[in-house]
C-alpha positions in Angstrom: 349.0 64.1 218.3 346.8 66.3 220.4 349.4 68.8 221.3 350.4 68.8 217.7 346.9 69.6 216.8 346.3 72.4 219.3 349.8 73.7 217.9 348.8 73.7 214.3 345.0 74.0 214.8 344.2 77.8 213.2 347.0 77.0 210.4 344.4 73.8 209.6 341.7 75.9 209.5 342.6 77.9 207.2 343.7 75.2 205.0 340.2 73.4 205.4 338.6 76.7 204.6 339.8 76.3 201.0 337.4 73.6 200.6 334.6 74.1 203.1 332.5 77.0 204.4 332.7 75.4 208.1 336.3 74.6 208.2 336.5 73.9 212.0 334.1 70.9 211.5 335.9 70.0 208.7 339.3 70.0 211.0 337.7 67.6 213.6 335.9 65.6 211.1 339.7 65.0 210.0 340.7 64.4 213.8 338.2 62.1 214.1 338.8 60.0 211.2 342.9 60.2 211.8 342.2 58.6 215.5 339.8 56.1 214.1 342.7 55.1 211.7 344.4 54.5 214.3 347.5 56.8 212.9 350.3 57.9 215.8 352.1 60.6 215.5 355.4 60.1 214.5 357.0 63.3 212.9 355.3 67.1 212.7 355.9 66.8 208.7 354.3 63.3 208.5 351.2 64.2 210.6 351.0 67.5 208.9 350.8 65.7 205.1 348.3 63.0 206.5 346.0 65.7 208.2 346.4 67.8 205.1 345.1 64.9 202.9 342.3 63.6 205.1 341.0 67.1 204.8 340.9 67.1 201.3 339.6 63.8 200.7 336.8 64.4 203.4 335.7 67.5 201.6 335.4 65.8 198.7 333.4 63.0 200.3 331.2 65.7 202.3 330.5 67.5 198.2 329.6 64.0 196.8 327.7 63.2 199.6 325.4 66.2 200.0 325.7 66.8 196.1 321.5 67.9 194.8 321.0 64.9 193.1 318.7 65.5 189.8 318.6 69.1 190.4 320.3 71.6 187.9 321.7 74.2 189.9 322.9 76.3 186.7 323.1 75.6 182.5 326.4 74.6 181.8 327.5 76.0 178.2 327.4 73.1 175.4 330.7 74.2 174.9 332.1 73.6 178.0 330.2 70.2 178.2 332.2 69.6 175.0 335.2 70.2 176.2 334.6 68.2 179.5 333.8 65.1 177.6 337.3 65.7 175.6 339.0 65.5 178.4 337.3 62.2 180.3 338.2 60.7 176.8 341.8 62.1 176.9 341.9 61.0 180.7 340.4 57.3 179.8 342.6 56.6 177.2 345.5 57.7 179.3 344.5 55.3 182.2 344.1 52.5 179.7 348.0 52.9 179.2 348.7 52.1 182.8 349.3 48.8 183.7 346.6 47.0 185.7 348.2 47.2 189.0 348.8 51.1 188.5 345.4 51.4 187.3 343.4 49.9 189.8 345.2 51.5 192.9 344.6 54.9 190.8 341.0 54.2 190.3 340.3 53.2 194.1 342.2 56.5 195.1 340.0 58.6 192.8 336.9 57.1 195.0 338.5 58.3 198.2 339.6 55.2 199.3 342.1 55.3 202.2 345.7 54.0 201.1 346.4 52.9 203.9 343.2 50.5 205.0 344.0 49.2 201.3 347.2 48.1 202.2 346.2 46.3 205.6 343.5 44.9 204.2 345.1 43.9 201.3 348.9 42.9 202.7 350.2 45.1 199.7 352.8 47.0 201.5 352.2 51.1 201.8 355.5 51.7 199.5 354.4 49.8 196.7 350.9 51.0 196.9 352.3 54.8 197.0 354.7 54.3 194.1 352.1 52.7 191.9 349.9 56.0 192.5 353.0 58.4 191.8 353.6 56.4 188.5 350.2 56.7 187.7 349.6 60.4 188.7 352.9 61.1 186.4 351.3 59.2 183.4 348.0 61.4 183.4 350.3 64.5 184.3 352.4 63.9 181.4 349.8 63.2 179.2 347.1 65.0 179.3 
């Protein structure tokens, strides 16, 4: 993986930049987690979709985490807070359509959790896990 990383390393960075202001750290917070996951590198395309996705979910994670709590940074329009609202509603009620299985897996991916520790952990194989998120990613896409 380290040669395929050295390879690919500026095209990362400019992927992480879409989502952080230091996207080098980003990058090798990514590494980091990848090795500690224990992944191997098995196809360019592969490591490229799982590096790709560990840098999004990390940026998310690194915004939660350092998030001002209890601070408003700026007023946020009572339309737009309107509107917001209308769509968790919409969202919620399209998630209670989902089967319980579907939703669950959806839920724990929407709080970053890794897919893959699930499925060791849990003994649920990676396929099943994966296609319960793509049915559940097409029910919210197709109705909301």
């Amino acid at each position: 993986m380290n040669d395929w990383l050295t390879s690919n390393y500026s095209r990362l960075v400019v992927y992480a930049s879409k989502y952080s202001n230091a996207p080098h750290d980003l990058v090798h917070e990514a590494y980091i987690a990848m090795v500690e996951a224990g992944f191997k590198h098995q196809s360019d395309g592969q490591t490229d979709s799982y590096f790709k996705r560990v840098i999004y979910t990390r940026s998310h994670n690194l915004r939660k985490k350092y998030a001002a709590s209890g601070v408003e940074l700026f007023d946020v329009a009572e339309e737009h807070e309107v509107d917001r609202r209308i769509s968790i509603e919409q969202l919620d009620s399209v998630i209670r359509l989902m089967d319980e299985f579907d939703r669950l897996i959806f839920d724990l991916q929407l709080q970053g959790q890794n897919m893959r520790e699930l499925s060791e952990e849990s003994g649920i194989p990676l396929s099943t896990i994966y296609h319960a998120l793509c049915k559940a990613r097409k029910v919210v896409r197709d109705n909301v």
